[in-house]
N, C-alpha and C positions, 0 to 999 in steps of 0.2 A: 477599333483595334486593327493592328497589322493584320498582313497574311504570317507574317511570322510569328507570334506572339502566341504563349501556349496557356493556359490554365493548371494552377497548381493543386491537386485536391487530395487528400488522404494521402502525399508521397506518391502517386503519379503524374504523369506528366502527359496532359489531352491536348494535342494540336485544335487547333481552333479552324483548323480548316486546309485542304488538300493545294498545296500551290500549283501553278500550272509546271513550275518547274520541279517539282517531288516529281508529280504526275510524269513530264517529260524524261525524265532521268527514271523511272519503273520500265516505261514504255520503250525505251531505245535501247535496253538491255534484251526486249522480247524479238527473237528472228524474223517475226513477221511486221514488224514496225513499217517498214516501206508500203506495204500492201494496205496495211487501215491505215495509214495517213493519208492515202490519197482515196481512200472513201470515205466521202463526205458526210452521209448517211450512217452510218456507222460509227464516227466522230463527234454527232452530232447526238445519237445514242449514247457513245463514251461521257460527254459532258456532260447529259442531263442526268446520267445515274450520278455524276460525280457530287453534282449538287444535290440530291436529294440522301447522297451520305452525308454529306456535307452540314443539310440543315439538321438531319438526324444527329449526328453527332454532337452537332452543339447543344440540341435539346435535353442530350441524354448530360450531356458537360452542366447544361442548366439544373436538371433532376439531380446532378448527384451534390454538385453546389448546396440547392437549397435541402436535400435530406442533411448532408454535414450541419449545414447552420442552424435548422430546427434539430437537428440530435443534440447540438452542443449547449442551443438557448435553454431546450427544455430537461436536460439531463438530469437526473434524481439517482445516486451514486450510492449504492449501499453496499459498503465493502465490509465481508463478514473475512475475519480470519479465521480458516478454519487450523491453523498451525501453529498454534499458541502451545509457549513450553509450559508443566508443570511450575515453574518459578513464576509465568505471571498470573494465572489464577490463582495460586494458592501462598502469596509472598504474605498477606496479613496472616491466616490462622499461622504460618511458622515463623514470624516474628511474635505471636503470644505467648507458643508452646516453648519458644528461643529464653523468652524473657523466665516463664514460669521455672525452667529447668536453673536457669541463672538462681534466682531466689531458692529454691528449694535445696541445690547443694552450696551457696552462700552462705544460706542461714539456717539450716538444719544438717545434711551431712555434713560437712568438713567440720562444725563445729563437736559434732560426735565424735566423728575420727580424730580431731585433732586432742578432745581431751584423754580417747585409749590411747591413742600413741603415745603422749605424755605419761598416762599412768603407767604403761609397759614398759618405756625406757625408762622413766625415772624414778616411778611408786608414785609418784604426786602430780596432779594436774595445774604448773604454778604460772604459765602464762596464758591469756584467754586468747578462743580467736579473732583475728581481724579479719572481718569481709571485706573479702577482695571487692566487690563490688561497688563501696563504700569510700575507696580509696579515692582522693579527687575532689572529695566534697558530695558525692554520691550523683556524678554528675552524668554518670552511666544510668540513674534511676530516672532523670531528670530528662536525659535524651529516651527512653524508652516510652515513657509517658506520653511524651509528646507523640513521638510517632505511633504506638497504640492509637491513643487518645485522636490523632488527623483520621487513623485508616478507619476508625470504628464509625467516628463523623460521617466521612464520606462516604463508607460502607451504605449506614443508615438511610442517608439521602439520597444512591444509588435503588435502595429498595422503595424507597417512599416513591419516586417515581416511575417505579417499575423498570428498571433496566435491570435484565439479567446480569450474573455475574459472568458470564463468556459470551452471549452474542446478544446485539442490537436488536429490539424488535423493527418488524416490517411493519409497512404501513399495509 
């Protein structure tokens, strides 16, 4: 690799290594530049610390490399929502109680009501009711059934395996 070239890791950005002109360009901004450049001894300090950030950095550019790559290969991802609204736990029991209310003033109240109202207005109960329900070919019965009949399915098989009905078990 270059001296320019950097390492991308988690959205940061790790230079791969200190150029002598970074370095030159820190140094020529400090007022005492003239004085440690012309000692040698001291220069020769400045660069061996530099390398020894140097190899540290890329080590640590190595460690965090390979923790990403072994987080990513081994990852086991159990996401519990704990922010579930009342409609998705409980959408079957109220489509049974939806249905059951359907049938019950289908075909027992309205059909009472509808023969007092007749006898009140008229004295005579002369036309019978129609369930509303029924209208269509009773295809309201038809689509109800079904979706019972999947959620109950699936329900079942949900307990046969043991998955609760709001959160995944942990291993």
């Amino acid at each position: 690799m270059s001296d320019n070239t950097f390492n991308i890791n988690f959205g940061m950005i790790l230079p791969e290594k200190n150029t002598k002109e970074e370095l030159d360009l820190v140094a020529k901004n400090d007022e005492h530049y003239d004085s440690m450049v012309k000692d040698d001894a001291f220069m020769d300090e400045v660069n061996e610390r530099n390398e020894q950030a140097n190899q540290l950095m890329n080590l640590n550019n190595a460690a965090l490399t390979q923790a990403g790559n072994n987080a990513a290969q081994n990852a086991e991802v159990l996401v519990e929502n704990t922010n579930e609204h009342w409609v998705n736990t409980k959408w079957r029991p109220s489509m049974g109680w939806m249905y059951f209310a359907v049938c019950i003033f289908d075909f027992i109240i309205f059909p009472i009501l509808w023969s007092v109202l007749q006898a009140v207005m008229n004295g005579s109960v002369t036309t019978p009711w129609q369930p509303i329900s029924l209208q269509g070919a009773g295809l309201f019965h038809v689509a109800m059934g079904a979706v019972l009949g999947i959620a109950v399915y699936g329900r079942t098989k949900e307990k046969i395996e043991g998955v609760a009905s709001t959160v995944a078990p942990t291993k």
